[in-house]
C-alpha positions in Angstrom: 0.0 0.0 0.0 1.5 3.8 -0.6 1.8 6.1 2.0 0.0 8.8 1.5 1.6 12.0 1.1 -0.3 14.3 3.8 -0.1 18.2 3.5 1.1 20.4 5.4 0.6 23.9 7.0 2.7 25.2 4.0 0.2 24.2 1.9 -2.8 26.1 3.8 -0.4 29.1 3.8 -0.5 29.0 0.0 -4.3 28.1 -0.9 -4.8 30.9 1.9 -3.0 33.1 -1.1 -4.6 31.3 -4.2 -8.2 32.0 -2.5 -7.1 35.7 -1.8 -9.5 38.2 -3.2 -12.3 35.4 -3.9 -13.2 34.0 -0.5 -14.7 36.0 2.7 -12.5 37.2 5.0 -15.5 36.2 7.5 -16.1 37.6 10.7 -15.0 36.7 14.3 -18.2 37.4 16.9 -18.5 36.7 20.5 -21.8 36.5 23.0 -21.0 38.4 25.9 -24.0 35.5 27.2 -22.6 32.9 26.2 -18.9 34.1 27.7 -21.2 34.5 31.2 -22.5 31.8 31.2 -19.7 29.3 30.5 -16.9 31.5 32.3 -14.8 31.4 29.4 -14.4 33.5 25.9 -15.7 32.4 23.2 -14.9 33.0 19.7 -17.4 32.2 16.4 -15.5 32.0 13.5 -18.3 32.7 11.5 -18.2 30.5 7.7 -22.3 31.2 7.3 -21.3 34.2 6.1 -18.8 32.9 3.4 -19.4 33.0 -0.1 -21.8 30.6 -1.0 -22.9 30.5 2.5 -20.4 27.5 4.1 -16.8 27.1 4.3 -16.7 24.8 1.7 -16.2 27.5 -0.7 -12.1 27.8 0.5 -11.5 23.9 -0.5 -13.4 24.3 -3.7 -11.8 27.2 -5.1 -8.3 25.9 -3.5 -8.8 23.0 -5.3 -10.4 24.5 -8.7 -7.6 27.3 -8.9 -4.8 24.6 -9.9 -6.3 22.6 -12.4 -4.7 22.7 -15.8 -5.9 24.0 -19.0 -6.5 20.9 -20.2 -8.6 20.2 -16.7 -10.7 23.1 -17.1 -11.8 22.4 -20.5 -13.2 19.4 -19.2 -14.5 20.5 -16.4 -15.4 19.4 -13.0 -17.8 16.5 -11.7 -18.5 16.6 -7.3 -20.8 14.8 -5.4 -22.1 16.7 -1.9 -25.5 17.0 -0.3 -25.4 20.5 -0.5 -22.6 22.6 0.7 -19.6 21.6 -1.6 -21.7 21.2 -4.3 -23.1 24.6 -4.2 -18.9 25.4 -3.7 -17.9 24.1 -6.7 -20.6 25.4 -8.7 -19.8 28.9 -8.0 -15.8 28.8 -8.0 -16.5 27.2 -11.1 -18.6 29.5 -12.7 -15.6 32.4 -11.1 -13.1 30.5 -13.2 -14.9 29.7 -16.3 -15.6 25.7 -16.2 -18.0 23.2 -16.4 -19.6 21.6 -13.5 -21.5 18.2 -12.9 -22.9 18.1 -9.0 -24.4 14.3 -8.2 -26.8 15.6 -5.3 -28.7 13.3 -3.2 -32.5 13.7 -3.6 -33.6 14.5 -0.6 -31.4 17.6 -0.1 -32.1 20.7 0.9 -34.1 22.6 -1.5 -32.4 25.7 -0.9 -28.9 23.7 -1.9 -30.3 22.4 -5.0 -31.7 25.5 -6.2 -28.5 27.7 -5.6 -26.1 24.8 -6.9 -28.1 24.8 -10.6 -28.3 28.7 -9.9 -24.5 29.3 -10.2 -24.8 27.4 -13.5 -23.9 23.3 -12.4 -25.9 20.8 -14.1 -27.2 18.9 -11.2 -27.6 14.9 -11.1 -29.7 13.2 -8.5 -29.2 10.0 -6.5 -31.2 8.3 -3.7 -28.5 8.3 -1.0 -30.0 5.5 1.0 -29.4 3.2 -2.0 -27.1 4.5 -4.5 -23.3 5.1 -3.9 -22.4 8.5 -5.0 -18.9 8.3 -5.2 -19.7 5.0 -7.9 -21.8 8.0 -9.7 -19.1 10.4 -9.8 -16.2 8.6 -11.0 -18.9 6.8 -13.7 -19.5 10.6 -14.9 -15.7 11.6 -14.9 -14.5 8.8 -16.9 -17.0 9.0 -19.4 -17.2 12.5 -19.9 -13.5 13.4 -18.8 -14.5 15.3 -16.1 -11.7 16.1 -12.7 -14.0 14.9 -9.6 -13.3 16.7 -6.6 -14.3 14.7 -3.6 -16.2 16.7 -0.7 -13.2 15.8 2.0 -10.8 13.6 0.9 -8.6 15.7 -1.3 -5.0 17.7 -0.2 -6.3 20.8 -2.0 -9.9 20.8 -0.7 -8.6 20.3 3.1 -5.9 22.4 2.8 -8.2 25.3 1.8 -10.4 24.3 4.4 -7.4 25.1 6.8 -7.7 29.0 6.0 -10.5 29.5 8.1 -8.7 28.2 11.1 -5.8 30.7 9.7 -7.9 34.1 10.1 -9.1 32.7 12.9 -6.0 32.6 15.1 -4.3 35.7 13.0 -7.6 37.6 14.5 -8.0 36.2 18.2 -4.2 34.9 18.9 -4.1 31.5 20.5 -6.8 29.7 21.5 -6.7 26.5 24.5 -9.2 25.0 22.6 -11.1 24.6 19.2 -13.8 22.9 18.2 -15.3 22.1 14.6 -18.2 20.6 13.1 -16.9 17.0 11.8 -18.6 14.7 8.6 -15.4 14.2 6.1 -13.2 15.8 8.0 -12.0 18.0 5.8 -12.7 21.0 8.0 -11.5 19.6 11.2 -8.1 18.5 9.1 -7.7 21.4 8.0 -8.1 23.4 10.9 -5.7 20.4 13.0 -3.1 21.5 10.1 -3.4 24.9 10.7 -3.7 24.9 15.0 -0.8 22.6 15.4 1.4 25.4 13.5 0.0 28.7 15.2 -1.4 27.2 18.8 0.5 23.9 19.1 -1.0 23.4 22.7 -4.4 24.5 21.9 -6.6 20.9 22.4 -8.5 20.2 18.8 -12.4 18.9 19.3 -14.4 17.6 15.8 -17.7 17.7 16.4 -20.4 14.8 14.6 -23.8 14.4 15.2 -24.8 11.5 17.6 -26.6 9.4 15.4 -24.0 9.4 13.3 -20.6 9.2 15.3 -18.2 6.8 12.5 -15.4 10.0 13.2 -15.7 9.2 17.0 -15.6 5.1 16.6 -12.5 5.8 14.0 -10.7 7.7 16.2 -11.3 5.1 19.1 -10.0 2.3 17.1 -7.5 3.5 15.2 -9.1 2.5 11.6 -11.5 3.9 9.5 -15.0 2.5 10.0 -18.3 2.6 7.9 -21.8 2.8 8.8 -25.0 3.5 6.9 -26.1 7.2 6.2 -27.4 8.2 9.4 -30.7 9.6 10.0 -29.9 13.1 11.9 -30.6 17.1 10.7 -27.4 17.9 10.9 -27.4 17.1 6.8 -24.0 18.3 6.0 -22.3 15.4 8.2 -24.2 12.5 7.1 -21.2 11.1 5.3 -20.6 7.5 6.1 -16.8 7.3 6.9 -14.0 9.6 7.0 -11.2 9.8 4.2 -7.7 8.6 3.9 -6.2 12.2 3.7 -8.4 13.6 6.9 -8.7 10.5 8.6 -4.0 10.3 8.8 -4.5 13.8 9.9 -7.4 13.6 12.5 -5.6 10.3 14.2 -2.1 12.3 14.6 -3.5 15.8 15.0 -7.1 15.7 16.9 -7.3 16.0 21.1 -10.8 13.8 20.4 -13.8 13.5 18.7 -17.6 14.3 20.4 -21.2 14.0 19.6 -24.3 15.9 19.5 -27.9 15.1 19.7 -30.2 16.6 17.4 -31.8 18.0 20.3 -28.9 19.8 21.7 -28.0 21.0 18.0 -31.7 22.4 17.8 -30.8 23.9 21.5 -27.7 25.9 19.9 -29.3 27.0 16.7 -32.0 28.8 19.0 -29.2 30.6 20.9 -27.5 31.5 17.8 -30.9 33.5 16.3 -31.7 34.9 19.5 -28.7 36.0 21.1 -26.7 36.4 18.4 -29.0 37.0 15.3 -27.2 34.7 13.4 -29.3 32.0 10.8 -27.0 28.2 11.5 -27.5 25.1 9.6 -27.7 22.5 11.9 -24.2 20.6 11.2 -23.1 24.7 11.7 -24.3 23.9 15.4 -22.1 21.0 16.2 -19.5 23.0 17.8 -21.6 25.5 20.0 -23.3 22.2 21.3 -20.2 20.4 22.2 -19.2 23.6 23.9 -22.4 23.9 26.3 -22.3 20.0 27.0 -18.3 20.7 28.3 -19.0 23.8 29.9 -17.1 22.8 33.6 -13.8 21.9 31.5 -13.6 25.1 29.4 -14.0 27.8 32.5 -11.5 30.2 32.3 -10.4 29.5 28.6 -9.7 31.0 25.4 -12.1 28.5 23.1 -12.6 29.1 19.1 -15.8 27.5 17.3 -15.8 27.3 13.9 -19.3 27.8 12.1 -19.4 25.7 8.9 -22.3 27.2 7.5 -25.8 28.4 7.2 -27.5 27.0 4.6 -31.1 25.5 5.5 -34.2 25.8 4.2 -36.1 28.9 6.3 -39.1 26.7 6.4 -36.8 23.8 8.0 -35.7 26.4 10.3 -39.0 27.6 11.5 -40.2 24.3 12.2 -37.0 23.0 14.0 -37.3 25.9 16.3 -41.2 26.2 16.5 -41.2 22.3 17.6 
């Protein structure tokens, strides 16, 4: 078997300078509440309000921005339940390719729409039965198409790292960080990125309870499968971690924790009250984590990434209203 080659922080430094003038510097908010009520300070880094709506954006355009001529003639083929499809289809519309997006069927309308919006030709799949990744290589081989994976890819992690980047460069170090986890390409990203500006800051991914493969990975050491889990935290229903994030997560990560839906309903109700802010639910991983540890974070620096805010408003209302 080949080792893989992992990336490095060198390589976030430099997507940070491909994506330059293209992505969101986002902003960095705090809840004086929130900082109350836990005894600590709290820093959102706050990727709803990327491009696009989700930090997926950085990876896409990282990894879009250094194809070849002979790439972007052919275009670009990604399969994603919403966020890095809607990703790709925009930094691909910014740099003048083609894009294919294999979308399960039951995503989020809102995803759909602004993924075919941005000009992507979108191909659907029942992801209870269907392997997408099968789809996507299908479509890249026969139409001679570059497929970008959601996580598993150096360029698409590394510019994932960036957010972690402006992060620190804002706040300083941080003790610890927590980020929503499905691929892990976030949370490798940002592991990349805190071991070389906070090496002693702990690193905390985030899944979704019903769905915690990351957290029986780590625990074992391997990469393990399950089914597509049934949770609302959409953006992290992935079924196993990748090669690339999974080497990185295993050397890098302090540990992985879980949420409940319930608890991720709990955080996207603080985030539009107290700090008028519209989360997608996988957006609300890291918040929740933060409330459940509150005891062990009193006193600390802590920084919580925000993935996104994409979800229907509909969806919202009747998460919130129930």
């Amino acid at each position: 078997m080949t080792t893989l080659q992992l990336p490095t922080y060198a390589d976030v430094e430099a997507a940070a300078k491909r994506i330059e003038g293209f992505a969101n510097r986002t902003p960095v908010n705090t809840s004086r509440t929130l900082n109350e009520m836990l005894g600590a300070e709290v820093f959102f880094k706050c990727e709803n309000f990327q491009r696009m709506g989700a930090f997926k954006f950085r990876g896409a355009f990282n990894a879009l921005a250094k194809f070849t001529a002979e790439q972007r003639r052919g275009g670009v083929v990604a399969f994603s339940s919403g966020n890095h499809a809607q990703g790709i289809a925009l930094s691909a519309k910014l740099l003048n390719m083609p894009a294919t997006i294999v979308m399960p069927h039951d995503a989020p309308a809102l995803k759909v729409a602004a993924t075919r919006g941005y000009g992507a030709t979108v191909v659907s799949y029942d992801r209870y039965k269907e392997d997408r990744e099968a789809i996507g290589r299908d479509l890249a081989e026969k139409h001679g198409m570059t497929l970008i994976p959601p996580y598993d890819h150096p360029d698409v992690l590394t510019g994932q790292g960036t957010a972690a980047k402006e992060l620190f460069e804002e706040v300083g170090a941080l003790d610890a960080i927590f980020t929503p986890l499905g691929g892990g390409g976030l949370l490798s990203g940002t592991a990349l990125t805190t071991r070389a500006l906070a090496p002693q800051c702990q690193i905390y991914g985030v899944e979704p309870e019903a769905g915690n493969d990351g957290q029986q990975s780590f625990r074992s050491g391997s990469i393990v499968h399950i089914d597509t889990p049934q949770t609302i935290a959409d953006g992290a229903q992935t079924q196993h971690l990748g090669q690339y994030t999974f080497s990185i997560i295993k050397r890098d990560v302090t540990d992985i924790l879980t949420a409940t839906d319930a608890q991720l309903v709990e955080a996207m109700r603080f985030y539009a009250e107290r700090m008028k802010m519209i989360v997608e639910p996988t957006g609300c991983l890291g918040l929740a984590a933060v409330m459940q540890m509150k005891d062990a974070l009193k006193g600390k620096r802590v920084g919580v990434v925000i993935s996104g805010g994409n979800v229907d408003l509909e969806r919202f209302c009747s998460l919130l209203s129930a």
